[in-house]
C-alpha positions in Angstrom: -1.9 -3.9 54.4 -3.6 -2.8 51.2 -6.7 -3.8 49.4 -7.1 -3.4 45.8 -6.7 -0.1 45.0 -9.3 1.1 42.1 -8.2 1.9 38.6 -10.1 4.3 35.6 -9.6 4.6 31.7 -7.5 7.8 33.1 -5.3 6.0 35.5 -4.4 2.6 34.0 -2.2 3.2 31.4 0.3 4.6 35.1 -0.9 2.5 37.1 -0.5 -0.9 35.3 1.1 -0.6 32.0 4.0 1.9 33.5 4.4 0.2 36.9 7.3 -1.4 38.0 6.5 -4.9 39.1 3.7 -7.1 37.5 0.0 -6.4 37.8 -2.9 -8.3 38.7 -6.0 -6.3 37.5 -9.5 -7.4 38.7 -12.2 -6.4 36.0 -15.6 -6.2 37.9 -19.1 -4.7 37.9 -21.2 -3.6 41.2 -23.6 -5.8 40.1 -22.0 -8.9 39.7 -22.6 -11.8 41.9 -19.3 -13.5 41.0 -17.4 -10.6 41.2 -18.7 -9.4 44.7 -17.7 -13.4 45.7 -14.2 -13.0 44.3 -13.7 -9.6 45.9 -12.4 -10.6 49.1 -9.9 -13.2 47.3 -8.7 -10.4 45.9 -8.3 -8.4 48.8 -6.4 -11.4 50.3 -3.8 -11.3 47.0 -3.1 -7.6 47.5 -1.6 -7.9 51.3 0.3 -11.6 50.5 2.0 -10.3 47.5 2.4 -6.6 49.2 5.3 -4.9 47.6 5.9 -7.7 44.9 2.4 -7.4 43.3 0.2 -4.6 42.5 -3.6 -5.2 43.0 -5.8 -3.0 40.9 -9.4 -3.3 40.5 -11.5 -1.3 37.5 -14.9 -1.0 37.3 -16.2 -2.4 33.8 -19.5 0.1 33.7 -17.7 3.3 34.7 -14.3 2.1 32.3 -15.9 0.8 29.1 -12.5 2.4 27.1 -10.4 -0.3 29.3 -12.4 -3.0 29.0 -13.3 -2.9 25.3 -9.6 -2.4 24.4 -8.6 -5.6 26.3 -11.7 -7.6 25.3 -13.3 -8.1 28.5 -16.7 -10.2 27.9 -17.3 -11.7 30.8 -16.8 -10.6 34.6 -15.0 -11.4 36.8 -12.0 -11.7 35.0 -8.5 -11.6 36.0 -5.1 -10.0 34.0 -1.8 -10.4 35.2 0.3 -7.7 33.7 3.9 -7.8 33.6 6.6 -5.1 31.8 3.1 -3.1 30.7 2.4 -6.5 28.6 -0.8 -9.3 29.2 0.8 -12.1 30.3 -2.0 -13.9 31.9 -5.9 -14.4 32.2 -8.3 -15.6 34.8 -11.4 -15.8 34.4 -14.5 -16.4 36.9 -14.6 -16.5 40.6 -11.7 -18.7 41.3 -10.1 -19.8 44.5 -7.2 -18.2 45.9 -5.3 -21.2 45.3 -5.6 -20.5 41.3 -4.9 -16.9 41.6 -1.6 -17.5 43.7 -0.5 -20.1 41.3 -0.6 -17.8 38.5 0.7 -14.9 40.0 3.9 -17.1 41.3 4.2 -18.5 37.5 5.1 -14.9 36.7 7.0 -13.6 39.6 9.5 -16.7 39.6 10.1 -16.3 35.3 
């Protein structure tokens, strides 16, 4: 039963572009009010999809390299990565329904 593990500038590139089965990275700040609410949906994502998902969280304000290279302007947002590529954004604090919908989009293609 894992949570989202955390990601850095130095780790993602391993983590999520190299790994083997898609991604779903949460982009958040400490700070956030959103994010902290979407946190435990999250959380939830990471043990469901357990060995057919990996969860990743990074940390906008101590990963600026990260976010600036995939555009991130607003928090939280959601990427689904997939063969190292973007294949999917979500963006604000959305119910798990949403999340699972779009992760399943991508696992069943």
């Amino acid at each position: 039963m894992s949570d989202a593990a955390p990601v850095t500038d130095v780790t993602f590139e391993q983590e999520v572009i190299h790994s083997p089965i898609p991604v779903l990275v949460d982009f958040w700040a400490p700070w956030c009010g959103p994010c902290r609410m979407v946190a435990p949906v999250v959380d939830e994502v990471a043990k469901e999809f357990e060995g057919r998902v990996k969860v990743v969280k990074l940390n906008t304000d101590d990963n600026p390299k990260i976010a600036n290279e995939y555009g991130i302007r607003s928090i939280p947002t959601l990427m689904i990565f997939k063969g190292g590529q973007k294949v999917d954004v979500v963006m604000g604090a959305v119910p798990k329904t949403t999340l699972v919908k779009a992760l399943q989009q991508h696992l069943s293609a």
